[in-house]
Residue frames as a rotation matrix with the C-alpha (Angstrom) as fourth column:
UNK 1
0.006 -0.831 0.556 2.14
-0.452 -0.499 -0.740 -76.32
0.892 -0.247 -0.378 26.80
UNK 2
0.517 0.025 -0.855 3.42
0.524 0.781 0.340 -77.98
0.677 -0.624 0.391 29.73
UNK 3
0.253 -0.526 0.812 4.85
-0.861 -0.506 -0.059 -76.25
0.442 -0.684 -0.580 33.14
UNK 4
0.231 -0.627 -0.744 7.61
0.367 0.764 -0.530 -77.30
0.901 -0.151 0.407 34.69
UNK 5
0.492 -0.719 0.490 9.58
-0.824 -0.566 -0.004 -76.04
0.280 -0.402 -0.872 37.49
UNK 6
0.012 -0.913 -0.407 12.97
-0.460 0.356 -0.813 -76.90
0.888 0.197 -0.415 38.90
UNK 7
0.933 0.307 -0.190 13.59
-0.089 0.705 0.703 -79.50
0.350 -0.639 0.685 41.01
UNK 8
0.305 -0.826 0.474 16.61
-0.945 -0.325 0.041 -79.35
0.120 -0.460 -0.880 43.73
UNK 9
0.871 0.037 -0.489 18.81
-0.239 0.903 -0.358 -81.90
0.428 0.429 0.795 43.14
UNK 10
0.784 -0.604 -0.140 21.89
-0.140 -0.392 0.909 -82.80
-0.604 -0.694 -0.392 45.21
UNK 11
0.741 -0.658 -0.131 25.38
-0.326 -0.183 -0.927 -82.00
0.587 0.730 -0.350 43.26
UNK 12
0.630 -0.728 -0.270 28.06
0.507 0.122 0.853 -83.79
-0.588 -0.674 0.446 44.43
UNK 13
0.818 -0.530 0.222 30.79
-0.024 -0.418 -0.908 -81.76
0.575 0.738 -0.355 43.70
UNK 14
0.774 -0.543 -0.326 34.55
0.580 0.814 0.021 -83.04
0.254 -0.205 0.945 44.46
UNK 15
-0.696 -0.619 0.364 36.74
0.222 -0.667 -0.711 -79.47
0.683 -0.415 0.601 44.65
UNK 16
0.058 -0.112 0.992 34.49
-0.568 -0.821 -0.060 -78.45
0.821 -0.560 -0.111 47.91
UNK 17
0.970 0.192 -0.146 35.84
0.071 0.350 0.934 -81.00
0.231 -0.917 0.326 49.81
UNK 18
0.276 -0.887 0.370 39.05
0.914 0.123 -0.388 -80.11
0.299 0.445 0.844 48.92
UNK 19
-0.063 0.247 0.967 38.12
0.097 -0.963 0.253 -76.61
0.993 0.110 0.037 50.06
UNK 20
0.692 0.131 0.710 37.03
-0.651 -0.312 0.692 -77.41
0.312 -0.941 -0.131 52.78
UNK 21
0.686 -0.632 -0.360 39.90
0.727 0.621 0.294 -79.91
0.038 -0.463 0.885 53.96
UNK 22
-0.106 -0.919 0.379 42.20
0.820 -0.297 -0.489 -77.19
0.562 0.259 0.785 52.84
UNK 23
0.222 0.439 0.870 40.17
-0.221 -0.847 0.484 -74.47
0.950 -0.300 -0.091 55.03
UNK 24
0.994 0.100 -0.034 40.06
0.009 0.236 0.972 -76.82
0.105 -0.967 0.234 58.06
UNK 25
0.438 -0.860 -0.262 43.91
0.899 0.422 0.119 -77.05
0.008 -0.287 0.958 57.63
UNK 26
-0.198 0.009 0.980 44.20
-0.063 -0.998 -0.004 -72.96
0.978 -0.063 0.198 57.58
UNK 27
0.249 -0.370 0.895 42.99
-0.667 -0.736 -0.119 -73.07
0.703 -0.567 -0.429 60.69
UNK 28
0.808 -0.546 -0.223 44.57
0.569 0.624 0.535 -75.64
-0.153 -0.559 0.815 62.79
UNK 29
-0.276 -0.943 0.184 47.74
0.949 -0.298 -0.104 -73.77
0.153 0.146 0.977 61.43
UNK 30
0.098 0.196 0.976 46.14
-0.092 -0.975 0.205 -70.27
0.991 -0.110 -0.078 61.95
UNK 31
0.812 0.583 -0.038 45.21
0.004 0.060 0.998 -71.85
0.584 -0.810 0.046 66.15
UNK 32
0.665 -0.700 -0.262 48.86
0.707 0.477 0.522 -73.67
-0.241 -0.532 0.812 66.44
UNK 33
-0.173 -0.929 0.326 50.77
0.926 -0.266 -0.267 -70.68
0.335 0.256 0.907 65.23
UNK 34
0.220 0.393 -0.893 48.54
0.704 -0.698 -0.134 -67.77
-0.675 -0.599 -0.430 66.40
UNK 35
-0.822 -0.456 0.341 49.49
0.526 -0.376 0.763 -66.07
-0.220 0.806 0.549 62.72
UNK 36
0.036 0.960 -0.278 46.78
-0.181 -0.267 -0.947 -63.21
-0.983 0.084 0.164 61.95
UNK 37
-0.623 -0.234 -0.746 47.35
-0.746 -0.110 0.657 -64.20
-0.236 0.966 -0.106 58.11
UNK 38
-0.964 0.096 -0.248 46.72
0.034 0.969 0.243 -67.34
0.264 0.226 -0.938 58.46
UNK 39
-0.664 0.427 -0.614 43.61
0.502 -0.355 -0.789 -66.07
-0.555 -0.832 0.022 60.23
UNK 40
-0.187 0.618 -0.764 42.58
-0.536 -0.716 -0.448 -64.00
-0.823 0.326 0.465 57.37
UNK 41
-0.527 0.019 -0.850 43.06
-0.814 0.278 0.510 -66.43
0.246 0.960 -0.131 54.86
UNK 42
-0.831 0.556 0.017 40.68
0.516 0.761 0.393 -68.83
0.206 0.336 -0.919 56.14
UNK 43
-0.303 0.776 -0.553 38.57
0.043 -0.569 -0.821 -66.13
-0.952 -0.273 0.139 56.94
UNK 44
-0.486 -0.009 -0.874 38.53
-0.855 -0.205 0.477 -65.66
-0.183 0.979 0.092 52.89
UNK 45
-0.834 0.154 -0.529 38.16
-0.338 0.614 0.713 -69.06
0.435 0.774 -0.461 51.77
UNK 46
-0.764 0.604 0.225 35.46
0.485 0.768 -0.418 -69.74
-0.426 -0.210 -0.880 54.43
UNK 47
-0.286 0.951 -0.119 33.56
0.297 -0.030 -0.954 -67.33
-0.911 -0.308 -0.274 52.84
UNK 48
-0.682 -0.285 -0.673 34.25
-0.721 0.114 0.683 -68.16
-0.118 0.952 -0.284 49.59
UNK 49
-0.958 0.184 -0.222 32.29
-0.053 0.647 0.761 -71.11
0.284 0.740 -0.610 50.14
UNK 50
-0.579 0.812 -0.076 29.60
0.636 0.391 -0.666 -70.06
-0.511 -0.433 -0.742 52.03
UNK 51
-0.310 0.121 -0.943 28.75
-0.610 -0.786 0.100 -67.02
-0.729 0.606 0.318 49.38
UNK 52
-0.921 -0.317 -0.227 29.13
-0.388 0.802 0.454 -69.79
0.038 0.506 -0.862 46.72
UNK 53
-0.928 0.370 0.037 26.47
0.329 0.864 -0.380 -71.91
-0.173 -0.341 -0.924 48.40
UNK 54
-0.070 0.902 -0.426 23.81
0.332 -0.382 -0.862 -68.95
-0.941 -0.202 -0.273 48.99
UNK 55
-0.377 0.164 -0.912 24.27
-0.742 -0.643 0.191 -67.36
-0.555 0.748 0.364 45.49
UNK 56
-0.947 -0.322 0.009 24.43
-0.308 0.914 0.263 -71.21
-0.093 0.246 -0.965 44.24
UNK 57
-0.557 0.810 -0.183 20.97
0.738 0.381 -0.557 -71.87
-0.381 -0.445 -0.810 45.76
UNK 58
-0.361 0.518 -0.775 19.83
0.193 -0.772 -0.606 -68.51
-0.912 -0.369 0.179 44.95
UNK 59
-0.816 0.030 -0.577 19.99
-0.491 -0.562 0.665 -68.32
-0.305 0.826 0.474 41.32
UNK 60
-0.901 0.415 -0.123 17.32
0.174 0.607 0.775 -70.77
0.396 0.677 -0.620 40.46
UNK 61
-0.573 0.607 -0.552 14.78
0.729 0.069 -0.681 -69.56
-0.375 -0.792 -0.482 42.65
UNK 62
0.239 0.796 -0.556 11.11
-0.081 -0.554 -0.828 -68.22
-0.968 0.243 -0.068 41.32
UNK 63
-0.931 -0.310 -0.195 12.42
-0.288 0.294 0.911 -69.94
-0.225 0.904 -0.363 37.75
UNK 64
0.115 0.688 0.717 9.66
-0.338 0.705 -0.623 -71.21
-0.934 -0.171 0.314 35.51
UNK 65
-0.638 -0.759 -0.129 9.61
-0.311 0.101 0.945 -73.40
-0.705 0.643 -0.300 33.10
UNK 66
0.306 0.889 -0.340 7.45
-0.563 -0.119 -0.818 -74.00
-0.768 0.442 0.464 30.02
UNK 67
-0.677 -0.025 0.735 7.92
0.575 0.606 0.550 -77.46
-0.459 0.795 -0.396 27.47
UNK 68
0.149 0.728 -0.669 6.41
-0.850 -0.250 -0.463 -76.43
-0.504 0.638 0.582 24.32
UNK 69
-0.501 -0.463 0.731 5.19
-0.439 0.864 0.246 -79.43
-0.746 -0.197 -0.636 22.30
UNK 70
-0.761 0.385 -0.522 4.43
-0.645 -0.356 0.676 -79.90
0.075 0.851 0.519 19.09
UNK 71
0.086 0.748 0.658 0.50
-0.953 0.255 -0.164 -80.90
-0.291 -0.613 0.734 19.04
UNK 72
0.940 0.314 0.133 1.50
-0.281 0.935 -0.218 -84.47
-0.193 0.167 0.967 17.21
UNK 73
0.029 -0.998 0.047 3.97
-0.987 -0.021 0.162 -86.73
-0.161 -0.051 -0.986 17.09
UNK 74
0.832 0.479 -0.278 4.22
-0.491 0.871 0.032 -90.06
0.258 0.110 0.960 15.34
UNK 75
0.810 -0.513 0.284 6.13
-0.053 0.419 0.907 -92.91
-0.584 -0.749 0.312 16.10
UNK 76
0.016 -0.681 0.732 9.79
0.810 0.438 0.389 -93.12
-0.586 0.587 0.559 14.22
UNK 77
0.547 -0.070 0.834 9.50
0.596 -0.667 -0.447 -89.61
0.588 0.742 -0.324 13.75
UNK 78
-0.614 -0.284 -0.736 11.71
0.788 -0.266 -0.555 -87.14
-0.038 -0.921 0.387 15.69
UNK 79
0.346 0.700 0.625 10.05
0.699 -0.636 0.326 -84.44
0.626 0.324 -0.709 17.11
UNK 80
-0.384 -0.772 0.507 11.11
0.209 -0.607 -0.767 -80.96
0.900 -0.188 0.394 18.22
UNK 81
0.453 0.169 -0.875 10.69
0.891 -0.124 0.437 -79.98
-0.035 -0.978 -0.207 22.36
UNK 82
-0.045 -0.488 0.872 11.09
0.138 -0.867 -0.478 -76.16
0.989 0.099 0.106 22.79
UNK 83
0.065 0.267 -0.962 11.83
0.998 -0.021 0.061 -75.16
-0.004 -0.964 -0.268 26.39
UNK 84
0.183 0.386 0.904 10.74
0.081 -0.923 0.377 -71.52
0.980 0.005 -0.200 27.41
UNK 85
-0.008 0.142 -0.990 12.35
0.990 -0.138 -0.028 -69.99
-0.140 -0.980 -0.140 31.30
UNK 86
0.369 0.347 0.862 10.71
0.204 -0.935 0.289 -67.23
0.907 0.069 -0.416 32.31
UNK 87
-0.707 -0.558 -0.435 12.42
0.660 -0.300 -0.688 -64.93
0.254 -0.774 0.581 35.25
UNK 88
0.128 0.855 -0.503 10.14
0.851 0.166 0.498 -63.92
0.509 -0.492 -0.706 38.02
UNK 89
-0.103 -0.630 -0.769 12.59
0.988 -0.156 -0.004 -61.88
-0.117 -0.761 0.639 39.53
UNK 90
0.999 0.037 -0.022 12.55
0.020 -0.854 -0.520 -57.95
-0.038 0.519 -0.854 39.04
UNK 91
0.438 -0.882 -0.173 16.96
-0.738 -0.463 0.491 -57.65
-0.513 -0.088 -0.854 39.54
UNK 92
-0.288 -0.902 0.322 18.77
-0.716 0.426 0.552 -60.60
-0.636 -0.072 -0.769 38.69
UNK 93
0.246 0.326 -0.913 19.35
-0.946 0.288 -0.152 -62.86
0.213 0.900 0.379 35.79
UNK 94
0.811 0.037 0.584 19.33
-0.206 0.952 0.227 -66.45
-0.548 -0.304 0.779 35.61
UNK 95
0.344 -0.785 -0.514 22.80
-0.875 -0.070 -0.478 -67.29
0.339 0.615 -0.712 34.47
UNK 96
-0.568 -0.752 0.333 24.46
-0.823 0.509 -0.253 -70.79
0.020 -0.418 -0.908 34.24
UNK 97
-0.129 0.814 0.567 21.19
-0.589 0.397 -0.704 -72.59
-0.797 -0.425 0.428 33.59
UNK 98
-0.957 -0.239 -0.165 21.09
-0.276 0.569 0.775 -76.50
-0.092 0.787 -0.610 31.71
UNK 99
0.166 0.936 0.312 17.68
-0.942 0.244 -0.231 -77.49
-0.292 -0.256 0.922 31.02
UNK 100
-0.883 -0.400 0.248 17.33
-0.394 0.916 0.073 -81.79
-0.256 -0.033 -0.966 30.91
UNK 101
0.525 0.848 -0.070 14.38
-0.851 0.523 -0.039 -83.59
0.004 0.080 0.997 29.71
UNK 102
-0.920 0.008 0.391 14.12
-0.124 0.942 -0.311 -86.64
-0.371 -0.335 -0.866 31.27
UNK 103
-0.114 0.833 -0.542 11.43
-0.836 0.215 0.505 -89.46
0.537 0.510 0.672 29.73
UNK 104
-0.336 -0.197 0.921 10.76
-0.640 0.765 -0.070 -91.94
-0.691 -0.613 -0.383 32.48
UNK 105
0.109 0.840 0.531 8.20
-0.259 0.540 -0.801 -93.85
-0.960 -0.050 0.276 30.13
UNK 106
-0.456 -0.126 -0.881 9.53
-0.708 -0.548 0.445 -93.92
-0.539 0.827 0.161 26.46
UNK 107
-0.965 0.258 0.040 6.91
0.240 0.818 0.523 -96.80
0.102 0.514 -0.851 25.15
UNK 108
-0.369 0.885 -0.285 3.82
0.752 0.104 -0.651 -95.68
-0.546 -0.454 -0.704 26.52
């Protein structure tokens, strides 16, 4: 059995700059118009994304992971890779979660 654990990886992801362009234009139009709407509504979306970010960050945290591997494996045969995450946590489930095996070496 092999342990793993996750490894933080950066995600670009293309709607939260969109978010945030569309926040930063909330308030410029909330400053130049002095509108409390406008006001609340980037109050919302900024914390849409900063909720987002901490839950984001939070779910993967105290994850472990466990490669089972069968004990042989010849060559030109396939062979099966079970992965096993255990939750540390006592409250909250791990939800949303891809596991990847990566082989850096696949001759050796």
């Amino acid at each position: 059995m092999v342990e793993g654990r996750f490894i933080s990886k950066e995600i670009y992801r293309s709607y939260q700059i969109g978010v945030a362009l569309f926040t930063l234009l909330l308030l410029l139009s909330a400053w130049n118009s002095g509108n409390n709407i406008l006001y609340l509504a980037f109050a919302i979306t900024l914390s849409f994304i900063v909720v987002g970010e901490i839950f984001g960050n939070y779910n993967l945290v105290g994850a472990k992971v466990y490669i089972l591997a069968p004990d042989q494996v010849v060559r030109g045969e396939n062979g099966n890779f079970w992965f096993r995450i255990e939750n540390t946590r006592k409250i909250f489930p791990y939800f949303g979660v891809n596991v990847e095996l990566l082989i850096k070496n696949p001759t050796g």
